[in-house]
PDB file of N, CA, C, O and CB in Angstrom:
ATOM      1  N   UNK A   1     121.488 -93.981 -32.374  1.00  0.00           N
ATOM      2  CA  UNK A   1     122.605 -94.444 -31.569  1.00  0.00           C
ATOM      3  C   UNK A   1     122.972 -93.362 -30.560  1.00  0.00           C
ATOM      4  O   UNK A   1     122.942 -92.156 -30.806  1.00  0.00           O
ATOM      5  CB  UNK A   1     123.820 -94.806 -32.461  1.00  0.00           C
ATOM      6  N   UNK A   2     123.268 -93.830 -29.572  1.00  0.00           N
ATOM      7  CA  UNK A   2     123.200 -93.094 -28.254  1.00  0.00           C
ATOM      8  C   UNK A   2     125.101 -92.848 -28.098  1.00  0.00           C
ATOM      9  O   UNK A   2     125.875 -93.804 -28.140  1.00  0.00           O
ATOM     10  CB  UNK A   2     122.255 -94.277 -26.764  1.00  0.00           C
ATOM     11  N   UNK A   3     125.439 -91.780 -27.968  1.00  0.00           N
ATOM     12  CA  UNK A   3     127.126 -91.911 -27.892  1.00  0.00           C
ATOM     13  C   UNK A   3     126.922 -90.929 -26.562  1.00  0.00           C
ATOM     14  O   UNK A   3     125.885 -90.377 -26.194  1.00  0.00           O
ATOM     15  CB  UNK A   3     128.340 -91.200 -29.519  1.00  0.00           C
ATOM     16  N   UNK A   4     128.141 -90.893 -26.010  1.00  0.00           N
ATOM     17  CA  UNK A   4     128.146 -90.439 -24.370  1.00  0.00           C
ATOM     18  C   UNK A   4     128.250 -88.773 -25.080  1.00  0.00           C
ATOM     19  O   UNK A   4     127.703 -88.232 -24.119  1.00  0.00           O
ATOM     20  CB  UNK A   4     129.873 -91.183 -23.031  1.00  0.00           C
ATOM     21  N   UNK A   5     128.456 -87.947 -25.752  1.00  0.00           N
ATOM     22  CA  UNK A   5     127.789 -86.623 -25.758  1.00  0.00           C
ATOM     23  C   UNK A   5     126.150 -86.757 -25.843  1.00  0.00           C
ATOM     24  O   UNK A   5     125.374 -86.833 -24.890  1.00  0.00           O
ATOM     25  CB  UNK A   5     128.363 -85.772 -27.031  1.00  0.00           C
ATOM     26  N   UNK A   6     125.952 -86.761 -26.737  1.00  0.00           N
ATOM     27  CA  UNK A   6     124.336 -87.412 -26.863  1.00  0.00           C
ATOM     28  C   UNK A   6     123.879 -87.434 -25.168  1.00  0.00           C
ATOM     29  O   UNK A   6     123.012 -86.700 -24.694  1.00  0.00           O
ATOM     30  CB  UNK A   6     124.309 -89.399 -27.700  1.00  0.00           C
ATOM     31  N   UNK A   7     124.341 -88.023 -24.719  1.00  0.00           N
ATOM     32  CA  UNK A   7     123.998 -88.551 -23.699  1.00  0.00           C
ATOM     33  C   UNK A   7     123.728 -87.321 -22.844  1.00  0.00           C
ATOM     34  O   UNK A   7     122.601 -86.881 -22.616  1.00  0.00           O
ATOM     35  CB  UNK A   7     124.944 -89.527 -23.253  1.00  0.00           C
ATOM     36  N   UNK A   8     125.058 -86.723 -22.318  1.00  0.00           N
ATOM     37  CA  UNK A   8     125.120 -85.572 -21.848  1.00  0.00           C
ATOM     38  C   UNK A   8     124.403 -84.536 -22.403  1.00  0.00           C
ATOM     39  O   UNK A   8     123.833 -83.830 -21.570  1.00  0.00           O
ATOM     40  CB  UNK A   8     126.199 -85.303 -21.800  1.00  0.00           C
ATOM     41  N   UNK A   9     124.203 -84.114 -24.006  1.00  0.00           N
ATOM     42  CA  UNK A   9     123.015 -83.308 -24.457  1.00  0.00           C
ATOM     43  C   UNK A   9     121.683 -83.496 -23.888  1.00  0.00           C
ATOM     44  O   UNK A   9     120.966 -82.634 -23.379  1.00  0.00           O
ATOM     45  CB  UNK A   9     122.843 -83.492 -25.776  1.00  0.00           C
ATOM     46  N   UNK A  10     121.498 -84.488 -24.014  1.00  0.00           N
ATOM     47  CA  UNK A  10     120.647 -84.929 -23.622  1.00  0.00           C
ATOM     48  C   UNK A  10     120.164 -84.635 -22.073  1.00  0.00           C
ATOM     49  O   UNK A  10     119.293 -83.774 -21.948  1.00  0.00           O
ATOM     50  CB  UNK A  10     120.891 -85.997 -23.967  1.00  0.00           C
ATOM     51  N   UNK A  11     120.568 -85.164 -21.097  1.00  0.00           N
ATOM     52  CA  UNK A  11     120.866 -84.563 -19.894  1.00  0.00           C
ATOM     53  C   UNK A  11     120.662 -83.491 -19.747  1.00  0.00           C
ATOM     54  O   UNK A  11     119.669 -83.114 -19.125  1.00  0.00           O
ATOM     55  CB  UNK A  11     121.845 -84.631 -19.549  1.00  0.00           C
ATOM     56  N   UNK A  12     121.704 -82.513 -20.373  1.00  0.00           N
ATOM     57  CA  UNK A  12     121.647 -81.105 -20.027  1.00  0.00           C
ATOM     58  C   UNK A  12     120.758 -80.633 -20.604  1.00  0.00           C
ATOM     59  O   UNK A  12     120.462 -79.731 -19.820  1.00  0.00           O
ATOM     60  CB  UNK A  12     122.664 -80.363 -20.233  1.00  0.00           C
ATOM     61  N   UNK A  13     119.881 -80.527 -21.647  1.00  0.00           N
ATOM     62  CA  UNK A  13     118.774 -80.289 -21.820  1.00  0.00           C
ATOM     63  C   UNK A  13     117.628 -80.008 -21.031  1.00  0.00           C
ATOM     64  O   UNK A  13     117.009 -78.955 -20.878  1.00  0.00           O
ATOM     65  CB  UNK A  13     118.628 -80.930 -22.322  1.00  0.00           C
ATOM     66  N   UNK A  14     117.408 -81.495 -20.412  1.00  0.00           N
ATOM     67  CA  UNK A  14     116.041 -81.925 -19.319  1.00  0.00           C
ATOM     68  C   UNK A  14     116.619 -80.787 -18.036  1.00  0.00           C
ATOM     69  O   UNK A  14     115.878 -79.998 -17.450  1.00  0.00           O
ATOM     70  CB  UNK A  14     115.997 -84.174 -18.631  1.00  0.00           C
ATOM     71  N   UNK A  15     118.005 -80.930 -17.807  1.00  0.00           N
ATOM     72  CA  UNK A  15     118.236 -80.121 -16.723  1.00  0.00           C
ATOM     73  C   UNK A  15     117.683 -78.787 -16.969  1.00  0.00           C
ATOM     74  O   UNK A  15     116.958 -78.207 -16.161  1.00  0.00           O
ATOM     75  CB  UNK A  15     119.625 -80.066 -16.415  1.00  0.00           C
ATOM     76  N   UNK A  16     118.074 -78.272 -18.202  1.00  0.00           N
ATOM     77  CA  UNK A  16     117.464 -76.799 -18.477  1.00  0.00           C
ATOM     78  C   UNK A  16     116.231 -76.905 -18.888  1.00  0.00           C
ATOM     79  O   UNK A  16     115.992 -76.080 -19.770  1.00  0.00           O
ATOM     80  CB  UNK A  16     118.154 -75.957 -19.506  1.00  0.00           C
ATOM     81  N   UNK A  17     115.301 -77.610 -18.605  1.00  0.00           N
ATOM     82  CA  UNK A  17     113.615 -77.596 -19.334  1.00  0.00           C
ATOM     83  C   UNK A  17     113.386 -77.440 -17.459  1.00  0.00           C
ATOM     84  O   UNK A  17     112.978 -76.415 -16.912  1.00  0.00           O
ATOM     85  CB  UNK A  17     112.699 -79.611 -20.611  1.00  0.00           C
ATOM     86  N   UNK A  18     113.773 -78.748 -16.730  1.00  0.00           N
ATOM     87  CA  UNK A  18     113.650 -78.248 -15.504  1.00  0.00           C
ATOM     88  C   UNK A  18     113.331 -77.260 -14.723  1.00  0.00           C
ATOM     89  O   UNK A  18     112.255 -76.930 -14.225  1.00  0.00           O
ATOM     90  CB  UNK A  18     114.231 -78.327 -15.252  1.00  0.00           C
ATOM     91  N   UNK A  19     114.753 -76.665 -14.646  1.00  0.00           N
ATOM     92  CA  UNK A  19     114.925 -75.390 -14.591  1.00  0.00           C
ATOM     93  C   UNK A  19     114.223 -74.122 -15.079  1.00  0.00           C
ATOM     94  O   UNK A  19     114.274 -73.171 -14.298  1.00  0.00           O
ATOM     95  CB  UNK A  19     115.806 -75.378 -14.944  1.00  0.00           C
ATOM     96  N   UNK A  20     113.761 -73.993 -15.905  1.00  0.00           N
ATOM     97  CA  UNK A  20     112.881 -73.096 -16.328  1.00  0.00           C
ATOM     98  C   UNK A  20     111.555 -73.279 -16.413  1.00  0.00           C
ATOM     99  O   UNK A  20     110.722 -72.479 -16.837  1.00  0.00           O
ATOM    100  CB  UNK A  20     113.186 -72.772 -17.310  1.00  0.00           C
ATOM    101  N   UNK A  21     111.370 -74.488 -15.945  1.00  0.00           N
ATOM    102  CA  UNK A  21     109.430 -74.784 -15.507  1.00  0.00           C
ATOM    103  C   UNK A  21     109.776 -74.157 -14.206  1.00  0.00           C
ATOM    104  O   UNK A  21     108.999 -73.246 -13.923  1.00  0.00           O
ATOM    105  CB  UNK A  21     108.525 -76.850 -15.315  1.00  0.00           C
ATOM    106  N   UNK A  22     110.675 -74.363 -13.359  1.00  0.00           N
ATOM    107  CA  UNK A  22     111.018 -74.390 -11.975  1.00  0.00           C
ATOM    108  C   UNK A  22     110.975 -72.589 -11.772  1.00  0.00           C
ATOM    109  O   UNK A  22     110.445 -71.908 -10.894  1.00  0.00           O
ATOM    110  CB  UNK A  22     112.692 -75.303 -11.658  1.00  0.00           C
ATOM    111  N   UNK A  23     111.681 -72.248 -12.845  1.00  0.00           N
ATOM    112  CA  UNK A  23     111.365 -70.206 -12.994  1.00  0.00           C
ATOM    113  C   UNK A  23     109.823 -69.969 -13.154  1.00  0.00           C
ATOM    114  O   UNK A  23     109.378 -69.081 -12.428  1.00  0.00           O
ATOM    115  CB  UNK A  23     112.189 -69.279 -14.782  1.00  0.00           C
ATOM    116  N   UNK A  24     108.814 -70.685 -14.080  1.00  0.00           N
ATOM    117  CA  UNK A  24     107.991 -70.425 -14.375  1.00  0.00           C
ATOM    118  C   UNK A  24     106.488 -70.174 -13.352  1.00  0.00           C
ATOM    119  O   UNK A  24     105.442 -69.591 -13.638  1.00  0.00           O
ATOM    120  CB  UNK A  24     108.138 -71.162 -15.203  1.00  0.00           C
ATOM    121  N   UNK A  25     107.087 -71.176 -11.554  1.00  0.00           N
ATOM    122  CA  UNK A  25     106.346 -71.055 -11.261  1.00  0.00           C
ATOM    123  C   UNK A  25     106.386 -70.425 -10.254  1.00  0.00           C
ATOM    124  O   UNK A  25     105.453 -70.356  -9.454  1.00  0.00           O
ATOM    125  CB  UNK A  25     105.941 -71.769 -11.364  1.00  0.00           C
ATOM    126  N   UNK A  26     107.345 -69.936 -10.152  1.00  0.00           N
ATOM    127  CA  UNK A  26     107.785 -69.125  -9.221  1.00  0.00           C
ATOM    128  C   UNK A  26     106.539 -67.733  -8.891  1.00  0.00           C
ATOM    129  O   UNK A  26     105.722 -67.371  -9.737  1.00  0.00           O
ATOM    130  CB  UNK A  26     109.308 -68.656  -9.815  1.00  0.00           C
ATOM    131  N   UNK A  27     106.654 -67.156  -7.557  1.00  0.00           N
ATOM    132  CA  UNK A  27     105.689 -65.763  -7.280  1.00  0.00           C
ATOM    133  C   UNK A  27     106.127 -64.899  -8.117  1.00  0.00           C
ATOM    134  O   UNK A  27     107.145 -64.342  -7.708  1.00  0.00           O
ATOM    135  CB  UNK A  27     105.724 -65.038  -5.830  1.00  0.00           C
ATOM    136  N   UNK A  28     105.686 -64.480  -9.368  1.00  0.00           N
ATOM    137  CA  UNK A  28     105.629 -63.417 -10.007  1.00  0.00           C
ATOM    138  C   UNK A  28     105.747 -62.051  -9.669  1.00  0.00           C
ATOM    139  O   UNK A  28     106.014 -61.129 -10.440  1.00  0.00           O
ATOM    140  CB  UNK A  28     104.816 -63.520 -10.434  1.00  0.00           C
ATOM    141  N   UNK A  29     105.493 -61.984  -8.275  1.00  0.00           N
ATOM    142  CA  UNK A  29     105.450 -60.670  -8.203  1.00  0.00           C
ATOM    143  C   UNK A  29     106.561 -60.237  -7.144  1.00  0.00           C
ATOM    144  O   UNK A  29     106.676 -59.173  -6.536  1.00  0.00           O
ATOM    145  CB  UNK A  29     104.034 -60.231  -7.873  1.00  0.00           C
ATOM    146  N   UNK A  30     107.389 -61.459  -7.110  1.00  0.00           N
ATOM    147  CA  UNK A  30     108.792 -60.832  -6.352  1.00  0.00           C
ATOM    148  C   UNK A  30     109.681 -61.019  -7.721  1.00  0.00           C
ATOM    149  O   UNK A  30     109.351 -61.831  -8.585  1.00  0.00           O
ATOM    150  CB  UNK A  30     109.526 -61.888  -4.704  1.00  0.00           C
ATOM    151  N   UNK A  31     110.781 -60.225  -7.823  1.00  0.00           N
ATOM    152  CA  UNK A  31     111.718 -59.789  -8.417  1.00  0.00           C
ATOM    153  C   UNK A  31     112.817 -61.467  -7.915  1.00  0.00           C
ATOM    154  O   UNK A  31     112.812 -62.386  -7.095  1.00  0.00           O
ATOM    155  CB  UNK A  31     112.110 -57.979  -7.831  1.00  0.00           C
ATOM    156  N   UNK A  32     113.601 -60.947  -9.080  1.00  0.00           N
ATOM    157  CA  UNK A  32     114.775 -62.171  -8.826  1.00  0.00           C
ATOM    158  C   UNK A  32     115.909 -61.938  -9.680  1.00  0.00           C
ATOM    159  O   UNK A  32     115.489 -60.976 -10.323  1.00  0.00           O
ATOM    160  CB  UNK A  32     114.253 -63.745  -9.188  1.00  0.00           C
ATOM    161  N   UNK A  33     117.075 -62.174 -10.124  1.00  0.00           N
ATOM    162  CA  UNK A  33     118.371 -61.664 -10.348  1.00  0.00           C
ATOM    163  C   UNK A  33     117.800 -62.592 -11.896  1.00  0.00           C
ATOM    164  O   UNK A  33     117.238 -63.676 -12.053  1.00  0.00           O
ATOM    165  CB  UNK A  33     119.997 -62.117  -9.106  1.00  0.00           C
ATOM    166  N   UNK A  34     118.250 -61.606 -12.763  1.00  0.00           N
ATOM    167  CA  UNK A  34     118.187 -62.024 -14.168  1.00  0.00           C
ATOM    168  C   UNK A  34     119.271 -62.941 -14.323  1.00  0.00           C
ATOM    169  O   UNK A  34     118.944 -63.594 -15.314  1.00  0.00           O
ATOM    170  CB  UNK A  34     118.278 -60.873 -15.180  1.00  0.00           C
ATOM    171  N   UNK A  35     120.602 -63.459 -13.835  1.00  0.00           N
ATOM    172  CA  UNK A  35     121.633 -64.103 -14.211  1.00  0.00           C
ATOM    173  C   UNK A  35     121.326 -65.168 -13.606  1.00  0.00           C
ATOM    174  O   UNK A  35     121.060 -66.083 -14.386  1.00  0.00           O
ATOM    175  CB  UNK A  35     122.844 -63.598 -13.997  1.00  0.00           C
ATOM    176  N   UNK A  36     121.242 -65.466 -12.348  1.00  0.00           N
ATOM    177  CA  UNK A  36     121.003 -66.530 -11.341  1.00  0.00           C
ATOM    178  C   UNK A  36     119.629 -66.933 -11.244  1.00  0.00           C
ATOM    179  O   UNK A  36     119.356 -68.111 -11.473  1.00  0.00           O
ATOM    180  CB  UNK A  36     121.434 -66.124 -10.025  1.00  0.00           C
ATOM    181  N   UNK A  37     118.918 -66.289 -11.001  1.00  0.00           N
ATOM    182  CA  UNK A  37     117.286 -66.490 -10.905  1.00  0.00           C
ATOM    183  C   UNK A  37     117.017 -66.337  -9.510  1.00  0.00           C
ATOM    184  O   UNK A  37     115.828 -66.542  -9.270  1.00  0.00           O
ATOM    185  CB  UNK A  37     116.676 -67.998 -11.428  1.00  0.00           C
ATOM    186  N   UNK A  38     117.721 -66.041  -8.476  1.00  0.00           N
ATOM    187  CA  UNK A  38     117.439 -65.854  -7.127  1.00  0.00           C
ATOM    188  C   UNK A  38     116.824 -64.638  -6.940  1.00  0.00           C
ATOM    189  O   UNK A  38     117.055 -63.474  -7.268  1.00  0.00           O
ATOM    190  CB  UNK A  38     118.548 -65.953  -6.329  1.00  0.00           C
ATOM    191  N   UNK A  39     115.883 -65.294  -6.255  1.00  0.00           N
ATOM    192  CA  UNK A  39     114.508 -64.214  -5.933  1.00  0.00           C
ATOM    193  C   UNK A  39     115.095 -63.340  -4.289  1.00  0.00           C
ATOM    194  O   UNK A  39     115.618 -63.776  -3.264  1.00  0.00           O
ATOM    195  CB  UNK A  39     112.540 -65.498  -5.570  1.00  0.00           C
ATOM    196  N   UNK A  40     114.803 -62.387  -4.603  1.00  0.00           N
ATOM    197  CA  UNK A  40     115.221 -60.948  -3.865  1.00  0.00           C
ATOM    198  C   UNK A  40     115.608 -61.426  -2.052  1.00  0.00           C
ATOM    199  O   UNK A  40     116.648 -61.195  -1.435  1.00  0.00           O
ATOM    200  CB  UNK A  40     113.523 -59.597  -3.986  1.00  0.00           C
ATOM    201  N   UNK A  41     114.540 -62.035  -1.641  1.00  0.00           N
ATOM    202  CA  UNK A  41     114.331 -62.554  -0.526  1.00  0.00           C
ATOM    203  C   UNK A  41     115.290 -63.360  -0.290  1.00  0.00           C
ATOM    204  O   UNK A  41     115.544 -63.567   0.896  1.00  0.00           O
ATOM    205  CB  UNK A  41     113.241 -63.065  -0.409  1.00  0.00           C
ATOM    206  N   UNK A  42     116.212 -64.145  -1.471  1.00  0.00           N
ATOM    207  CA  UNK A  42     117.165 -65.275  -1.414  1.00  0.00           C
ATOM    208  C   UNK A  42     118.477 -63.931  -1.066  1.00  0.00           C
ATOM    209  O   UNK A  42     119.250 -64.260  -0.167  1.00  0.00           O
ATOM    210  CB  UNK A  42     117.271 -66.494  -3.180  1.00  0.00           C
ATOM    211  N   UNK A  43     118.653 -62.997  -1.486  1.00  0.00           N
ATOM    212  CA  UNK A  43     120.003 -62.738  -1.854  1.00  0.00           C
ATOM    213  C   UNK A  43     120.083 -61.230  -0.962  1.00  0.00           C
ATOM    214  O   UNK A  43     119.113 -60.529  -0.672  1.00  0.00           O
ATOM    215  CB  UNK A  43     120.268 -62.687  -3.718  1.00  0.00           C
ATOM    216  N   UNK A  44     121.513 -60.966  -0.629  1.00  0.00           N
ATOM    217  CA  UNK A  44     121.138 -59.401   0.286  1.00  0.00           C
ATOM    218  C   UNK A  44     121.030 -58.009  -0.420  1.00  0.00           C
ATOM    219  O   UNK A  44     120.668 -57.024   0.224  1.00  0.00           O
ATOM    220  CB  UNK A  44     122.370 -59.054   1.392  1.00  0.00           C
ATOM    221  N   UNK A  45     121.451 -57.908  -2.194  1.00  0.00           N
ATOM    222  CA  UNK A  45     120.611 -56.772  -2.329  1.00  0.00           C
ATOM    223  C   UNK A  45     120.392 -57.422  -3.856  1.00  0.00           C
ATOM    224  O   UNK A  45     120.999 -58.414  -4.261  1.00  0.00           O
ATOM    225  CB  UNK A  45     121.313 -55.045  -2.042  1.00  0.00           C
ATOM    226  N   UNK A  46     119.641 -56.847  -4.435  1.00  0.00           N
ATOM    227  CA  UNK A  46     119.020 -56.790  -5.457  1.00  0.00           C
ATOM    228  C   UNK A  46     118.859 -55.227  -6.618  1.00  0.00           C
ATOM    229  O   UNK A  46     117.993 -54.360  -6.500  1.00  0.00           O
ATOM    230  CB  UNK A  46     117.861 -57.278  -4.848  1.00  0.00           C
ATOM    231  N   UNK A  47     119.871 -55.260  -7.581  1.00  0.00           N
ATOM    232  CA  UNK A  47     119.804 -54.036  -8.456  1.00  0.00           C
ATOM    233  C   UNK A  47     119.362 -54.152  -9.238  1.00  0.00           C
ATOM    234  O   UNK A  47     119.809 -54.830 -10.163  1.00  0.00           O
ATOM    235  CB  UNK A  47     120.621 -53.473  -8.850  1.00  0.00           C
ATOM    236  N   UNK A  48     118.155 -53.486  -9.257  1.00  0.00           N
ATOM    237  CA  UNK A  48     117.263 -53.024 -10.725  1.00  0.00           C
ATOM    238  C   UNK A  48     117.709 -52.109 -12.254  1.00  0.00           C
ATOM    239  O   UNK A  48     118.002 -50.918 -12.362  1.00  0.00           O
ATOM    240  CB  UNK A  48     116.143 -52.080 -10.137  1.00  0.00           C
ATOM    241  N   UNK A  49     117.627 -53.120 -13.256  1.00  0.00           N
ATOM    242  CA  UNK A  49     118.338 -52.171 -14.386  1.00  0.00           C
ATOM    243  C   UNK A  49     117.324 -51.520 -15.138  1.00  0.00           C
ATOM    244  O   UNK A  49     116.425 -50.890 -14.582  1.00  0.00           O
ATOM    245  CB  UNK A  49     119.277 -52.963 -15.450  1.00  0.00           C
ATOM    246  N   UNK A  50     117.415 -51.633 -16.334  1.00  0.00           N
ATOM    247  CA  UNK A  50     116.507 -51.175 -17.758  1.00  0.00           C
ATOM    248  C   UNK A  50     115.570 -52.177 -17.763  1.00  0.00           C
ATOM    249  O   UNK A  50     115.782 -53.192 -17.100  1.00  0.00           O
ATOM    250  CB  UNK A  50     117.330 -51.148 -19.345  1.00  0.00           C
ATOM    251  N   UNK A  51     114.327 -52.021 -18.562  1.00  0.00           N
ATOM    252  CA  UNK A  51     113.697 -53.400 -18.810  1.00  0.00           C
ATOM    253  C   UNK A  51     113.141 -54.174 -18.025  1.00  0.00           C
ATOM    254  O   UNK A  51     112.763 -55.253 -18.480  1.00  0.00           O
ATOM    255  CB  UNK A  51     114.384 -54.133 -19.212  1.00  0.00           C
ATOM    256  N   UNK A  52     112.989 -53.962 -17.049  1.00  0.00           N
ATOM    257  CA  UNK A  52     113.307 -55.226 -15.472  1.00  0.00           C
ATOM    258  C   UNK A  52     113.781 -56.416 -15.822  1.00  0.00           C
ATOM    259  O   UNK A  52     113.245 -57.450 -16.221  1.00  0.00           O
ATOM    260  CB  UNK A  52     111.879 -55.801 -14.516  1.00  0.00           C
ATOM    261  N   UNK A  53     115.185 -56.008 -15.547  1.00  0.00           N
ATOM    262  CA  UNK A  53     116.485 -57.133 -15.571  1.00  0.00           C
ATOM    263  C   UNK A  53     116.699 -56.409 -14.261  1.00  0.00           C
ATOM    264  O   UNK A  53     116.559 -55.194 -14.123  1.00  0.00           O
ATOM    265  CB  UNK A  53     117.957 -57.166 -16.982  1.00  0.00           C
ATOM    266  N   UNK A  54     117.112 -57.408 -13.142  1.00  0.00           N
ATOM    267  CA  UNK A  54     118.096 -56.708 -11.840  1.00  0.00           C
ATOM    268  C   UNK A  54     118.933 -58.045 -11.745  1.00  0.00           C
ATOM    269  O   UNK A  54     118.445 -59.138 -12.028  1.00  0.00           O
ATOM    270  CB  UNK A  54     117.148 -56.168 -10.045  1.00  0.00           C
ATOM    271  N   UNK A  55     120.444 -57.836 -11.253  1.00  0.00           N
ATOM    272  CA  UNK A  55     121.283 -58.074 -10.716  1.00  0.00           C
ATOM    273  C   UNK A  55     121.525 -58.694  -9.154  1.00  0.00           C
ATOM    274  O   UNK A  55     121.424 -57.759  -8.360  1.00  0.00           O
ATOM    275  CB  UNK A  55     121.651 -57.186 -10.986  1.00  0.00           C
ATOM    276  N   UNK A  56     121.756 -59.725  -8.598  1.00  0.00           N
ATOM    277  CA  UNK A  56     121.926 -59.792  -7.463  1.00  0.00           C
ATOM    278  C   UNK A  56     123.344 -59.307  -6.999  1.00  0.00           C
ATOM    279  O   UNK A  56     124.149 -59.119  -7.910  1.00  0.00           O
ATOM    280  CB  UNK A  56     121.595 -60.984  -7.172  1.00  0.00           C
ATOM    281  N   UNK A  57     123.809 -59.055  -5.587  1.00  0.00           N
ATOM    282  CA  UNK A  57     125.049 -58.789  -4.834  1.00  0.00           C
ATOM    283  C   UNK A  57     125.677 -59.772  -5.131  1.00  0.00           C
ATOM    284  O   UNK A  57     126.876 -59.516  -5.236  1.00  0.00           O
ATOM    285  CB  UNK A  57     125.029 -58.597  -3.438  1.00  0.00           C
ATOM    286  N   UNK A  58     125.211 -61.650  -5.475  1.00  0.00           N
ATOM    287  CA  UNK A  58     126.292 -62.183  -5.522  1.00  0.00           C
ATOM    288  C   UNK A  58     126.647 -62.155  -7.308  1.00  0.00           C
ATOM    289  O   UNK A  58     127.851 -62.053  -7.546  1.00  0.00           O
ATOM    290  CB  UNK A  58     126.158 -63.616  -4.711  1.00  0.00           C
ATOM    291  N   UNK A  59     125.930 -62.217  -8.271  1.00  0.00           N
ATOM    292  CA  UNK A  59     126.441 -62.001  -9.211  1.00  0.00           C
ATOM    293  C   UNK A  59     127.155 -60.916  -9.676  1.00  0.00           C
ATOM    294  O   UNK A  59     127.829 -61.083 -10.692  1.00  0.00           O
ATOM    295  CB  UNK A  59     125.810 -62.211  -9.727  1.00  0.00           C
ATOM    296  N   UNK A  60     127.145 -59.999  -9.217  1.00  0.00           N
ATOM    297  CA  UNK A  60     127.926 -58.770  -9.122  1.00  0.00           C
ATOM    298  C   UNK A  60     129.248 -58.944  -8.838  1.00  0.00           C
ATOM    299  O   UNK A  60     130.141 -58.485  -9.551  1.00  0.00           O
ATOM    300  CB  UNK A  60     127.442 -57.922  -8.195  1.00  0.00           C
ATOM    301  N   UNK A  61     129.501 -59.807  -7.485  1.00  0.00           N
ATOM    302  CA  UNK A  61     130.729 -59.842  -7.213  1.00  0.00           C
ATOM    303  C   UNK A  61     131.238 -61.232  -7.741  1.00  0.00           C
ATOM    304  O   UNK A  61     132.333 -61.557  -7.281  1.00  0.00           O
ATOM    305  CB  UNK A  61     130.920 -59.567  -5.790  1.00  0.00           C
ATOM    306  N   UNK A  62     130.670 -62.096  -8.596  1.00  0.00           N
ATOM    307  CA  UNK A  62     131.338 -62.915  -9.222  1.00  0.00           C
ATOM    308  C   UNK A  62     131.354 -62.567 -10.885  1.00  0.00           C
ATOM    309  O   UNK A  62     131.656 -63.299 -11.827  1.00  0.00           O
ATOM    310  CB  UNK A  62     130.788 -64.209  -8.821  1.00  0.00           C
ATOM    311  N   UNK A  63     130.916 -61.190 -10.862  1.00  0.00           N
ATOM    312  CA  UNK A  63     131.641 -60.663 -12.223  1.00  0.00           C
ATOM    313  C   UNK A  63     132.771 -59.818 -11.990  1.00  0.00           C
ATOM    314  O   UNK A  63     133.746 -59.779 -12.741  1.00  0.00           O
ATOM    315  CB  UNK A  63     130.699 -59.825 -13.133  1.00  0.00           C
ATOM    316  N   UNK A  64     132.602 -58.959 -10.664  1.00  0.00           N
ATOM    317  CA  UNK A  64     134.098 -58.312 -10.411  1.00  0.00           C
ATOM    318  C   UNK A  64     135.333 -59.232 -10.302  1.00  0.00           C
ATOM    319  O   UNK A  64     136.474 -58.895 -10.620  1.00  0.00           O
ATOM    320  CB  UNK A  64     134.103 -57.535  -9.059  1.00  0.00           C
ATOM    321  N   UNK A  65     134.979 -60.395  -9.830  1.00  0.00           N
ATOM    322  CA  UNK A  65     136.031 -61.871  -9.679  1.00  0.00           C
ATOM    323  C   UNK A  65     135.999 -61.609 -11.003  1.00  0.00           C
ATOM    324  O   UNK A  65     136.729 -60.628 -11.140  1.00  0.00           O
ATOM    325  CB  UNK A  65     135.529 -63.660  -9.010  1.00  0.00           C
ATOM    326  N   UNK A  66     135.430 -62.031 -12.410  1.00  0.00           N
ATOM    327  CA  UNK A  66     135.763 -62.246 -13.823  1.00  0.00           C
ATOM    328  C   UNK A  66     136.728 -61.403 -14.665  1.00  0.00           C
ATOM    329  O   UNK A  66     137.590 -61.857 -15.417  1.00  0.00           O
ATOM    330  CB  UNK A  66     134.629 -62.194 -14.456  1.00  0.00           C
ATOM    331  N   UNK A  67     136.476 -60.190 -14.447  1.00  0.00           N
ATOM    332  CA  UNK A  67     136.810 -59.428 -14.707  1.00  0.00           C
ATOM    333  C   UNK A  67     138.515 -59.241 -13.958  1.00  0.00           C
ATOM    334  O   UNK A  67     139.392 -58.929 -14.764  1.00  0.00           O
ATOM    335  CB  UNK A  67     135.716 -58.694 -14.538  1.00  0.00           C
ATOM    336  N   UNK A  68     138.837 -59.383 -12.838  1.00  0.00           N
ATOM    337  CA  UNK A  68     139.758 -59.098 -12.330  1.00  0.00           C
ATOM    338  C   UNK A  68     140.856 -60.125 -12.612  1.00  0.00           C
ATOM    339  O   UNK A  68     142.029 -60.060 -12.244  1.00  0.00           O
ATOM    340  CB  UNK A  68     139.430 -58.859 -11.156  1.00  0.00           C
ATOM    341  N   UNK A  69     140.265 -61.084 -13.331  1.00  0.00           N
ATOM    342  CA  UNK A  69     141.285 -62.036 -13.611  1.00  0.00           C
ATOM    343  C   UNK A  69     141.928 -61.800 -14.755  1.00  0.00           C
ATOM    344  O   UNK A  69     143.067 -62.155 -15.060  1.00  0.00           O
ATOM    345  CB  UNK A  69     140.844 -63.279 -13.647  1.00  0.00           C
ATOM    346  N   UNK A  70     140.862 -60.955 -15.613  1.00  0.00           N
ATOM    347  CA  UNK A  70     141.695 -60.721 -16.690  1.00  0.00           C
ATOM    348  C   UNK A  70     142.503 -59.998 -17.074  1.00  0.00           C
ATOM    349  O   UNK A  70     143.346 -60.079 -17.966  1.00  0.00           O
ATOM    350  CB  UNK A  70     141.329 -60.659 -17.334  1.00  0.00           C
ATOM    351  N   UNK A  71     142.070 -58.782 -15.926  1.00  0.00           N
ATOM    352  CA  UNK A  71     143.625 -57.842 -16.082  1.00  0.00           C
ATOM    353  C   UNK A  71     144.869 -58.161 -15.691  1.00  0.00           C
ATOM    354  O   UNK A  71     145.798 -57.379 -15.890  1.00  0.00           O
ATOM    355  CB  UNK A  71     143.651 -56.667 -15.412  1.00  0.00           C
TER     356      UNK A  71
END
C-alpha cells in the first residue's frame, strides 16, 4: 500500500540515485565542492581540505549564514 510518505520516500530516493549517477560521471579529474558537488569551473573559488574534500565560496558563505543565526 502506497501512502503519500511512501510516496515521497520514494521520490526522494530516485532523486538521490539520480543524482549520484549524475556525480559519477562527471570529469574526474576536475575537483568539485564536497557539500554541493559543483565542479571548480562552476564556482569562484574552491578550498582544498584533508583527504580531498574542498569546499566551494558558496558553501562557505552559506555556512557563515548558519552559523550566524545562531548566535
Amino acid at each position: 500500500m502506497n501512502t503519500p510518505n511512501t510516496m515521497d520516500f520514494s521520490k526522494t530516493m530516485l532523486e538521490l540515485n539520480d543524482a549520484l549517477a549524475q556525480l559519477r560521471e562527471r570529469d574526474e579529474d576536475e575537483a568539485s565542492c564536497s557539500f554541493c558537488g559543483k565542479r571548480q569551473s562552476d564556482v569562484s573559488m574552491l578550498v582544498p581540505g584533508p583527504n580531498s574534500v574542498c569546499i566551494c565560496d558558496l558553501c562557505v558563505e552559506r555556512a557563515a549564514k548558519l552559523i550566524g543565526q545562531r548566535a
